[in-house]
N, C-alpha and C positions, 0 to 999 in steps of 0.2 A: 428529405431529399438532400444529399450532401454535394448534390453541384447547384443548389438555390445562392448559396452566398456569391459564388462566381457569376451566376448569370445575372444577379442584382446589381453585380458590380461592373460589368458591361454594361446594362439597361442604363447604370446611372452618366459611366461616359459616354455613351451615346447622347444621352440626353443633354450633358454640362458641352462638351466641346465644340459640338455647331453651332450653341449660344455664346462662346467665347470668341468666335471665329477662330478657332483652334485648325478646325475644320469647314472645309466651303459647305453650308445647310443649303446649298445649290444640289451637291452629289451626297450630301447624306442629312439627308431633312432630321431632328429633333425626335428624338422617341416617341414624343406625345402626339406632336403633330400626324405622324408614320401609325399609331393606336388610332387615332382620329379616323384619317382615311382607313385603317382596316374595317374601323366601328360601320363608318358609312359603304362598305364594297357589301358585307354583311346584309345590312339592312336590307339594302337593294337585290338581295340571292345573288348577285354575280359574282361574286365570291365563293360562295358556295354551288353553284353550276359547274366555274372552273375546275375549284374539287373534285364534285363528284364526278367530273368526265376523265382528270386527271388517273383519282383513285382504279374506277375502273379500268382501265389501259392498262395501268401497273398489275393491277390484281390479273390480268390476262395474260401480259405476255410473262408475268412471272411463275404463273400458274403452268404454261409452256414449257417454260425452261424447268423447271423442277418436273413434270414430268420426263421430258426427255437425258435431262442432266442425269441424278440420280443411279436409275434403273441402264444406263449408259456406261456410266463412273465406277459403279458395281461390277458392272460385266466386264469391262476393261480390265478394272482389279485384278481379278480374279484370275481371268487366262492372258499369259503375257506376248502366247502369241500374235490376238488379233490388236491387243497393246502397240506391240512395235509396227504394224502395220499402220497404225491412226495415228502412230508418234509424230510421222512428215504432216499430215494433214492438219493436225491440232496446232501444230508450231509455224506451219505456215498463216494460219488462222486466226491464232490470237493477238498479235499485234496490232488487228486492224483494229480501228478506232470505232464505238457506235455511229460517229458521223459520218464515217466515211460509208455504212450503207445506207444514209439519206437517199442518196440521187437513184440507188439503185430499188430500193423500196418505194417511192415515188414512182418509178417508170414502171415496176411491177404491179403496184396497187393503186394508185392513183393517188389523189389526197383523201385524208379522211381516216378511220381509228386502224386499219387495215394496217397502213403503211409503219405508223405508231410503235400497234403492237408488235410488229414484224421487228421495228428497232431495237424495243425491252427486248425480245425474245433474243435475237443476236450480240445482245452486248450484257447479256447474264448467262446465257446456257454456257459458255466455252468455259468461265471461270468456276461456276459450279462445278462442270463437269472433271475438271479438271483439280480441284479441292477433296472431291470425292474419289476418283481416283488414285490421287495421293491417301486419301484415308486407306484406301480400301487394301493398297498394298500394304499398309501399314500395320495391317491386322496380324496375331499373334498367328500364325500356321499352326504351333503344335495344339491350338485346339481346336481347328479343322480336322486335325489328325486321330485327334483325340473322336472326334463327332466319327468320322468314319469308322473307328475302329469298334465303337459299341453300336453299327449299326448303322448310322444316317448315312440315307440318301443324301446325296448332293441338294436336291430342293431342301432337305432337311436342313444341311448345314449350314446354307444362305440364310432359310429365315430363321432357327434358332441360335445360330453363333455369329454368322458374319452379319446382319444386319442388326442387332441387338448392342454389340459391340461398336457401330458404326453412327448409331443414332448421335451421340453426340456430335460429332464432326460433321453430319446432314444436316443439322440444328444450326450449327457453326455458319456452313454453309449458304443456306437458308436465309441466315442474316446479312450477311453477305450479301448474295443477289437480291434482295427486296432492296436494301442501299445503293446497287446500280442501278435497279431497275428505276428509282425513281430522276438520277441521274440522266438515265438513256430518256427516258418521258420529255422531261425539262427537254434537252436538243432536240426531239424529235417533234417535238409541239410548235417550237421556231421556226419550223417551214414548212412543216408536213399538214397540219389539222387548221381548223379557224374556231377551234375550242379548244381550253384544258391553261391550266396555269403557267405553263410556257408561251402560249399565244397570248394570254394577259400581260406578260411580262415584256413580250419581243415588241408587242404594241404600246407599252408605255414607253420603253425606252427611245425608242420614235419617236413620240410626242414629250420626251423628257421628264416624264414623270416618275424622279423617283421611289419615291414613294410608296406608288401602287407597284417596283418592281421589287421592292424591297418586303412590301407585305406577301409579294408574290413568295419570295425565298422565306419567309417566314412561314408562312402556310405549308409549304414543302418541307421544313423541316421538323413543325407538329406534329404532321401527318407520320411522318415516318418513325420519330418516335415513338407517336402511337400504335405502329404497326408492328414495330421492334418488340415494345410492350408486349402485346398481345402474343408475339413469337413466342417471347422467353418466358411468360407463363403458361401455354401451350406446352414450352420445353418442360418445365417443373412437374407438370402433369403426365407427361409423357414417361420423363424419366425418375420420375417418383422411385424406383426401387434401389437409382442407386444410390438414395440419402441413406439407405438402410446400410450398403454394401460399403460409404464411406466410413461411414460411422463403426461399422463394425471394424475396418482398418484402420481408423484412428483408435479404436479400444484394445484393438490387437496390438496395436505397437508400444500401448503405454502401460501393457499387460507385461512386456516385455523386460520393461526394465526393472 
């Protein structure tokens, strides 16, 4: 792993500078100390409760938005006129902040995973949709053209040329929104739910414990890696053919000279 030597090397200032008083170990407790308390939130499963209520929520409204993202972002692509029609709606739309539809997911769903999910869902669908989109027009036309002219249907040339072609930038995508989504979770766990790693967090810092918000962000940010992970080997698997199709353009070019 070639970012292990960097993250040793933060572990260790963290660890040296709140025992020098470099740093007040008031606002950022000792590495060890911070391992300590995670050991013990663990033991106890409230740690891992947090998790799992957290994990789910994410995997939900992200699940959400990538189905409506997507199959959305495609279709927009594609035809430019109902494009310019959603061009005012999107632009007026993506500015808004995830927290700013707290109050209103709250009045809609009450407290509880409802409101949650409703957040991930509106502060990852707009950005997908909109990444995809941009993909989508980005796509080569003449071999649309090309697909029409030996034949394909339009169904045809969506799934054999334009969605083929697009996988990578969905992939891109993808990763993307699961990093907000876990973003939008965190604020929306702050006021909305009375589970999930954000109401661990909003509750320590009330009671000043850093520590346990600090394992909180820690936890957040394993988890995601590990989600990442699992993305971009999904992606390897997925797009397996075109290690073939670089390779043969890296041989073709050095054929060349």
């Amino acid at each position: 792993m070639r970012g292990l030597p960097l993250l040793l090397m933060v572990i260790l200032l963290w660890e040296v500078l709140p025992r020098l008083g470099v740093l007040d170990p008031v606002l950022l407790p000792p590495f060890d100390l911070v391992a300590v308390r995670a050991g013990t939130l663990l033991t106890s499963g409230e740690l891992l409760l947090h998790a799992a209520v957290s994990l789910l929520r994410v995997l939900a409204g992200f699940a959400l938005a990538s189905l409506v993202s997507i199959p959305l972002g495609i279709g927009l692509g594609l035809r430019p006129g109902l494009r310019e029609r959603a061009d005012l709606l999107l632009a007026m739309l993506r500015p808004i902040s995830p927290p700013a539809w707290i109050p209103l997911a709250i009045l809609w769903f009450g407290i509880g995973d409802r409101p949650a999910v409703f957040i991930i869902f509106m502060g990852t669908v707009l950005a997908m949709l909109v990444g995809v989109l941009t993909a989508t027009q980005g796509v080569d036309k003449r071999l649309i053209k090309a697909g029409f002219t030996l034949g394909a249907t339009r169904r045809q040339a969506v799934w054999l040329i334009v969605l083929p072609g697009l996988l990578p930038a969905i992939f891109a995508q993808l990763r993307v929104g699961l990093g907000l989504a876990w973003m939008c979770v965190i604020a929306a766990e702050m006021v909305a739910v009375r589970q999930g790693l954000g109401y661990m967090m909003i509750q320590a810092r009330n009671l000043f414990q850093t520590d346990r918000v600090l394992v909180g962000m820690a936890t957040v940010g394993v988890m995601g890696w590990l989600l990442d992970l699992l993305l971009r080997g999904l992606e390897r698997r997925v797009l397996r053919w075109r290690e073939g199709l670089e390779a043969h353009e890296l041989f073709g070019r050095g054929g060349d000279r």
